[in-house]
MARNUTI-769581 format. One record per residue: residue in one letter; x negated, y negated, z of N, C-alpha, C, CB in turn. Coordinates in steps of 0.001 Angstrom, whole numbers, padded with zeros to 6 digits, always signed. Glycine has a CB too. Layout:
<tordrens>
AXYZXYZXYZXYZ;...
</tordrens>
This chain:
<tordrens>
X-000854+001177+000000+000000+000000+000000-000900-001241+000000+000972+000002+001235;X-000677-002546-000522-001701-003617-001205-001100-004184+000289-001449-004570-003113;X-002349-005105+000114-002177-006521+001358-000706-006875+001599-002933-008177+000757;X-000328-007859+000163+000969-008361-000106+002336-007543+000753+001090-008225-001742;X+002119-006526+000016+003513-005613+000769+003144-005716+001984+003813-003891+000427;X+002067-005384+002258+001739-004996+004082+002324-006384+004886-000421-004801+004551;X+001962-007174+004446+001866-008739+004901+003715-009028+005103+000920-009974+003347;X+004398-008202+003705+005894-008951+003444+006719-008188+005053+006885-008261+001401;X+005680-006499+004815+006690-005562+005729+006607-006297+007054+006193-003809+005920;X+004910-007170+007435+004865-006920+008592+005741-008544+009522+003136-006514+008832;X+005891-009173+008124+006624-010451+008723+008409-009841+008786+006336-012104+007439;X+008784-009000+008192+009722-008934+008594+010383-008242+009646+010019-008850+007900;X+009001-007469+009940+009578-006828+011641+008887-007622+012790+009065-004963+011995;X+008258-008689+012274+008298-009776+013331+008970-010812+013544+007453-010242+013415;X+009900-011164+012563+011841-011746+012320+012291-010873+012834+012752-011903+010765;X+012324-009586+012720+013510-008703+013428+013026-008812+015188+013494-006726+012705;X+011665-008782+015038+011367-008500+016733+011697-009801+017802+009559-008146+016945;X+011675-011196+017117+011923-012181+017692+013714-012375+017530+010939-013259+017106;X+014185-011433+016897+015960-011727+017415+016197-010914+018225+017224-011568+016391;X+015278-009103+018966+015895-008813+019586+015294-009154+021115+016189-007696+019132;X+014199-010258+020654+013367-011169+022159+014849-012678+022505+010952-012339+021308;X+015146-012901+021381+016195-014215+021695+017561-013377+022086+016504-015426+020104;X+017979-012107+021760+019344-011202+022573+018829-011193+023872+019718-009418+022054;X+017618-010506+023831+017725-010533+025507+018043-011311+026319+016867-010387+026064;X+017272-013001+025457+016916-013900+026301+018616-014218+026797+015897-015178+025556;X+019329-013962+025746+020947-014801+025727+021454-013803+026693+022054-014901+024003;X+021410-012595+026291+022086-011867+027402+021940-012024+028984+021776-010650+027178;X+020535-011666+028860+019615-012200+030313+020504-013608+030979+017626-012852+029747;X+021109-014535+030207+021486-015344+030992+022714-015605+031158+020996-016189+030827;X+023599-014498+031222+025116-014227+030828+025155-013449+032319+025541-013166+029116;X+026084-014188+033499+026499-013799+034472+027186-012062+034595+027321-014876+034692;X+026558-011380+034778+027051-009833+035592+027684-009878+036782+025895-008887+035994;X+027540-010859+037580+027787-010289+038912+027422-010197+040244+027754-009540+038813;X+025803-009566+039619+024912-009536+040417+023854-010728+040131+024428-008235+040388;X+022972-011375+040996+022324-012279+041463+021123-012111+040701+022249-012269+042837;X+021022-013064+039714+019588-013044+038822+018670-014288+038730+019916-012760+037315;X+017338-014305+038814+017262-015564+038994+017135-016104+037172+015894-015894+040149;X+017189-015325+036108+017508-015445+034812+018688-016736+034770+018022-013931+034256;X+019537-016336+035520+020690-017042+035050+020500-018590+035308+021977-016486+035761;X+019294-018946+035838+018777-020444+035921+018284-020768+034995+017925-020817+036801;X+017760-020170+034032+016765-020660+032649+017203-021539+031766+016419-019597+031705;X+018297-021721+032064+019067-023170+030749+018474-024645+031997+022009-023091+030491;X+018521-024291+033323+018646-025567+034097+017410-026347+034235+019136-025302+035436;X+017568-027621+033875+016264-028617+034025+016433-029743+034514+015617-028961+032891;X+015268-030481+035191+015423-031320+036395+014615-032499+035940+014899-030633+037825;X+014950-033276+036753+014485-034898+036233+012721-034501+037210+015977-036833+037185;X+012068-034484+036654+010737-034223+037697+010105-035412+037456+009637-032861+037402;X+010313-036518+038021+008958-037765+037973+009505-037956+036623+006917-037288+038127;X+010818-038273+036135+011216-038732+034825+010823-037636+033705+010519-040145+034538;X+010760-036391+033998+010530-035572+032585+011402-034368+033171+008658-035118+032044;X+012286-034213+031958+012833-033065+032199+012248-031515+031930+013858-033255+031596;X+012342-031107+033447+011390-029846+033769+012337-028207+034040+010446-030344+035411;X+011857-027253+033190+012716-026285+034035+012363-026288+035255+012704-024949+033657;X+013747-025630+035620+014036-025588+037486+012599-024731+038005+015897-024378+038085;X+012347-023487+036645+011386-022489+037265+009971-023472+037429+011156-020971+036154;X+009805-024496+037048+008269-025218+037205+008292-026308+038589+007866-026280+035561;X+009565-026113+038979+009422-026857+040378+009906-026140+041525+010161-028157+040401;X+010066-024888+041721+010604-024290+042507+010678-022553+042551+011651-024910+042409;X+010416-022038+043532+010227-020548+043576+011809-020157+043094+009693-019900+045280;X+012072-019294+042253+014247-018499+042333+013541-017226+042746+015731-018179+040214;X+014692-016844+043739+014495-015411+044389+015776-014735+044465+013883-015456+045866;X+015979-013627+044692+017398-013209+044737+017091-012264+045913+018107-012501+043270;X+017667-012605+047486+017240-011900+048614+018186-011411+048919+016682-012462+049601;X+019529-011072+048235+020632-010149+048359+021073-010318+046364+022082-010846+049854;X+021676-009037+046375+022647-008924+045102+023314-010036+044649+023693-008021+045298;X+023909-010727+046094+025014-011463+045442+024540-013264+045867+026765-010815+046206;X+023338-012970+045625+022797-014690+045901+021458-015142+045600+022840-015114+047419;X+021064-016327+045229+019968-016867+044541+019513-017572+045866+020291-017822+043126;X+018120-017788+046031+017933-018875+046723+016637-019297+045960+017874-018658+048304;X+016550-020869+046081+015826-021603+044991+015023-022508+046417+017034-022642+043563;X+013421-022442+046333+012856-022903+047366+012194-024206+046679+011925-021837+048073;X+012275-025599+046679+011326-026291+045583+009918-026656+046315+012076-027791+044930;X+009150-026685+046393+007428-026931+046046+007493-028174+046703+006760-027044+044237;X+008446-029318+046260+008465-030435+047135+009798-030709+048511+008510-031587+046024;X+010030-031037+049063+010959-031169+049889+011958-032530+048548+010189-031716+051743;X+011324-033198+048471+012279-034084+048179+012839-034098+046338+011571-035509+048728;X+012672-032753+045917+013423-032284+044701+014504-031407+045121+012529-031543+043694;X+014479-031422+046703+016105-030486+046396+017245-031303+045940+016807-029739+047864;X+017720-032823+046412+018648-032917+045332+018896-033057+044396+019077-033244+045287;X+017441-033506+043435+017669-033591+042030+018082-032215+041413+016419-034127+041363;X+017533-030871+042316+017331-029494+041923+019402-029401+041425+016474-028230+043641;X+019855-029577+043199+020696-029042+043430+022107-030387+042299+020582-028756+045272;X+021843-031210+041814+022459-032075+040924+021889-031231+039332+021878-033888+041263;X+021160-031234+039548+020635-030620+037899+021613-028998+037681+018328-030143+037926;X+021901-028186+038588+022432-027266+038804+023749-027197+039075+021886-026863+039464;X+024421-028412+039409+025846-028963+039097+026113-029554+037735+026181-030038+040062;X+025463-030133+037434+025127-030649+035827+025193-029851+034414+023727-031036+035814;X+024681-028455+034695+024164-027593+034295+025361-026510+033867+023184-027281+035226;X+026536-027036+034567+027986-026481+034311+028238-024918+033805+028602-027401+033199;X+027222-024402+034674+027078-022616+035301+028582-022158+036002+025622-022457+036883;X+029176-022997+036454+030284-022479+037261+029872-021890+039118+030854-021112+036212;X+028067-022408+039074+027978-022655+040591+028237-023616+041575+027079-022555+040835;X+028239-023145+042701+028422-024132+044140+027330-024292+044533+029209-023649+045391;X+025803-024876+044481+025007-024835+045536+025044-025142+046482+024324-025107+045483;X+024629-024758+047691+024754-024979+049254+023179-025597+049759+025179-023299+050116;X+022653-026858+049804+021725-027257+050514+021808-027309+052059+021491-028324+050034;X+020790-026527+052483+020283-026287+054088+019578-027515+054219+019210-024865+054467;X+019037-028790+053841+017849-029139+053947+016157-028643+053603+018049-029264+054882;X+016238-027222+053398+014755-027240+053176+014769-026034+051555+013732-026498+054970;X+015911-025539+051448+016134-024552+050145+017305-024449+049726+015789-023212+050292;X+018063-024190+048506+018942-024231+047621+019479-022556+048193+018301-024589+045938;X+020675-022235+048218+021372-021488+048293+022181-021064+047159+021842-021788+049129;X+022810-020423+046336+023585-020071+045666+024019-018862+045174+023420-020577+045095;X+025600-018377+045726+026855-016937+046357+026859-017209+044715+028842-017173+047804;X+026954-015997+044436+027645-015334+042816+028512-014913+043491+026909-014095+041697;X+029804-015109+043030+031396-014563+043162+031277-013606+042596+032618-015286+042617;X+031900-012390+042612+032343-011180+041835+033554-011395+040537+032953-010163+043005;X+032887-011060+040171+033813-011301+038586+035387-010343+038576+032602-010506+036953;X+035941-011258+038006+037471-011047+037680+037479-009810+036398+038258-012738+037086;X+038320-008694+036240+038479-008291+035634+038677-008650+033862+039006-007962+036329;X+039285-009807+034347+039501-010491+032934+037951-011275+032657+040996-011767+032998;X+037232-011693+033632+036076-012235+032829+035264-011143+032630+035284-013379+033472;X+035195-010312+033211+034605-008942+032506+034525-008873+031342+035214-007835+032695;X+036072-008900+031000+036416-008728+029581+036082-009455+028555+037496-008717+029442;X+035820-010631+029477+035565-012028+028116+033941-011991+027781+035995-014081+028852;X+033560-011357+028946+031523-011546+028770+031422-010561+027933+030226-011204+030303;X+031938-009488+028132+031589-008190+027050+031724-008897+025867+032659-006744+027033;X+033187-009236+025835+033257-009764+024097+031960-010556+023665+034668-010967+023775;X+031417-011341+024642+030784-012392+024602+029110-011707+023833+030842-013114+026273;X+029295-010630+024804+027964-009744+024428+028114-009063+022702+027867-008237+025753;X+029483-008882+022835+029359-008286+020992+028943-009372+020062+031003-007741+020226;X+029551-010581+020484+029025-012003+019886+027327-011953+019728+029497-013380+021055;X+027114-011811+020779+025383-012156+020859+024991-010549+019529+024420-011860+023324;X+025104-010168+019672+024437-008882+019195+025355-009043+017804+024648-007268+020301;X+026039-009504+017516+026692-009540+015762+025465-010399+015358+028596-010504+015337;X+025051-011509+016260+024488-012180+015812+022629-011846+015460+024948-013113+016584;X+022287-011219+016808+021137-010811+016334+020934-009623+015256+020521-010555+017396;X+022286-008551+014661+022706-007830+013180+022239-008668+012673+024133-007495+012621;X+022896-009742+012238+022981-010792+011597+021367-011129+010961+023638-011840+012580;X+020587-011478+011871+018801-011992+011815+018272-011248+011852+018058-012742+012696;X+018200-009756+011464+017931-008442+011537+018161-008194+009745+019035-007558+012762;X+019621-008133+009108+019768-008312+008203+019115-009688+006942+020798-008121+008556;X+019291-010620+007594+018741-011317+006633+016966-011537+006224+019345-012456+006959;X+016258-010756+007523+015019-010389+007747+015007-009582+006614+014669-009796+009068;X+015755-008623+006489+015373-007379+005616+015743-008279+004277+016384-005700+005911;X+016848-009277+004333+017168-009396+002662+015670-010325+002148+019030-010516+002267;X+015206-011451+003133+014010-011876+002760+013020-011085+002269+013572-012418+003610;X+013005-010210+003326+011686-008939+002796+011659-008207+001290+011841-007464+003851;X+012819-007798+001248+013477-007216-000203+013297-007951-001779+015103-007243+000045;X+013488-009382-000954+013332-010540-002117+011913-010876-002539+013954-011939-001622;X+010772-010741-001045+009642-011156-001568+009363-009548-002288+008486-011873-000350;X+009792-008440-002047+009408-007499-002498+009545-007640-004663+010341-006368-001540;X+010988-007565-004385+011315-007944-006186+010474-009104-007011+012991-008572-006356;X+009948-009929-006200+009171-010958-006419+007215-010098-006627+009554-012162-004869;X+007215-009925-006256+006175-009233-006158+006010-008010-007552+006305-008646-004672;X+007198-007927-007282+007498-006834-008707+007343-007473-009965+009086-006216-008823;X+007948-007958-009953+007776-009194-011653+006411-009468-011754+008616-011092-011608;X+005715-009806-010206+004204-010258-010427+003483-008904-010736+003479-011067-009004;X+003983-007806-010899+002839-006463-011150+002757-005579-010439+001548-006664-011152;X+003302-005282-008991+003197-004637-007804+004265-003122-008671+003934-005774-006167;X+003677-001821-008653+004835-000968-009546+005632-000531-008561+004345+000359-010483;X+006570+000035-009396+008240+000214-009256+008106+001124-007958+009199+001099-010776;X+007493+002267-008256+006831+003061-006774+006813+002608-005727+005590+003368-006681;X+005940+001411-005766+005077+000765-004728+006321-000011-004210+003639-000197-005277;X+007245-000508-004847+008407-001510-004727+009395-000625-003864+009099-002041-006302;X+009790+000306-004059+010669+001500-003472+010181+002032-002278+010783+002668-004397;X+008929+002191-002161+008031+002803-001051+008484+001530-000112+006118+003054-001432;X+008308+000300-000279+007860-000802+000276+010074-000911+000821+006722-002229-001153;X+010579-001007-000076+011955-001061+000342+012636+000081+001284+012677-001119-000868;X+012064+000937+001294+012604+002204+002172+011776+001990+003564+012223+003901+001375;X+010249+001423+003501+009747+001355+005092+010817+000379+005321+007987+000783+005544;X+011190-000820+004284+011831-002095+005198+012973-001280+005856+012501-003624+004210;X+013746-000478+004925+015241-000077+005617+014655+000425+006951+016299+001277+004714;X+013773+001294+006705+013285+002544+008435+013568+000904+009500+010426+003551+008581;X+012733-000104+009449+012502-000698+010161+013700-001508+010628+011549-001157+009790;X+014596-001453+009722+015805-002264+010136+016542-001357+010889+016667-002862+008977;X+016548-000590+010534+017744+000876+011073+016778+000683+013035+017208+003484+009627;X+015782+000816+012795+014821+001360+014129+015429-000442+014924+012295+001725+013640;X+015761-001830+014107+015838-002388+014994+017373-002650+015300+015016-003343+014844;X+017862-001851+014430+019212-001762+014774+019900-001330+015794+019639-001280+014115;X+018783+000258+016008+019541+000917+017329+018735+000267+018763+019356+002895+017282;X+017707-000789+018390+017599-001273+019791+018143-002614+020184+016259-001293+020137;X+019535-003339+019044+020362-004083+019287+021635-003203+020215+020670-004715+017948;X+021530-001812+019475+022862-001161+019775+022561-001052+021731+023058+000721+018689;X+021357-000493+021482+020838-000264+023114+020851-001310+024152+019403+000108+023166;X+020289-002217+023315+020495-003446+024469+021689-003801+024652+019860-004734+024213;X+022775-003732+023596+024172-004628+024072+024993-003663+025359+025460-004838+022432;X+024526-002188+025197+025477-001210+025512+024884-001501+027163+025344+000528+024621;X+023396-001294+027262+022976-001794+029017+023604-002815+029324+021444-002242+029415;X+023901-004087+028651+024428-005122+029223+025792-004972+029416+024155-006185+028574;X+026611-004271+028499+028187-004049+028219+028252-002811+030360+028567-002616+025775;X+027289-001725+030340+027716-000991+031339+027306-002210+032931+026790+000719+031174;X+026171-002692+032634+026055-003945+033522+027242-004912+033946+025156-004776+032867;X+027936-005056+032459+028638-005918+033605+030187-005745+033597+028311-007539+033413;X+030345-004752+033413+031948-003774+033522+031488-002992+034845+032404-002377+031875;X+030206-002645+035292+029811-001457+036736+030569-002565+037725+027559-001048+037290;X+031389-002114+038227+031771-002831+039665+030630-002771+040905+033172-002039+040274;
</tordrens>
């Protein structure tokens, strides 16, 4: 197999590998239930006028299932912490003690069960989605390549690794949605 092909196959399972790094990331921050400190990663704080994730000013820990506690580095960023995290329109309550951030995950309603799952088929149509068009790019520089001289063989060889590789990142979309789907239907 020539450079070219090698080069087309290997960018396109590094498009496929960075949609099923951005599922996680989306899933990862999609409330289960249980107490993650993931589910802070959208939140950012005014730090000395620059907006900072929460994780660069403050330890997240989860010291029971059903609760976060967020310690900040300075004493006097807990209320920007704990405003940035109201702001942040998570659907939390934080509870300031004075010296660390508190925050109870409620147990989910049957019906939001229902709505996150859907939510999860969403995420994962979508990373199909950048999985597929990975392969149609690949396919295209392939036919392209063909016109330039690369033979018909070499073109077919080169289109059948792409399919292996799509199929292989297919079933680890299927895998990831299904851990998250039993995650957050497990009572």
């Amino acid at each position: 197999m020539n450079e070219e092909v090698k080069f087309v196959i290997d960018s396109a399972e590094e498009s496929m590998d960075k949609a099923i790094k951005h599922l996680e990331v989306e899933l990862g921050s999609l409330r289960a239930g249980k107490a993650n400190p993931r589910m802070l990663d959208t939140v950012t704080v005014d730090y000395y006028g620059t907006q900072t994730p929460l994780n660069q000013v403050a330890n997240i820990g989860t010291p029971d299932p059903k609760t976060i506690a967020i310690q900040p580095w300075e004493k006097t960023m807990i209320e920007p912490i704990e405003r940035a995290i109201i702001n942040a329109n998570l659907g939390f309550a934080p509870m300031n003690n004075g010296e660390m951030i508190r925050i109870n995950i409620p147990a989910l309603t049957e019906e939001r069960r229902k709505t996150l799952v859907k939510q999860v088929h969403v995420e994962g149509e979508s990373a199909r989605v950048s999985i597929r068009s990975a392969r149609k790019d690949a396919n295209d520089e392939i036919k392209e390549l063909e016109k330039e001289g690369l033979s018909e063989d070499d073109a077919k060889t080169a289109t059948d690794e792409i399919q292996k590789i799509t199929d292989k990142y297919g079933e680890k979309i299927e895998q990831v949605v299904k851990a998250k789907e039993e995650d957050i239907l497990k009572i």
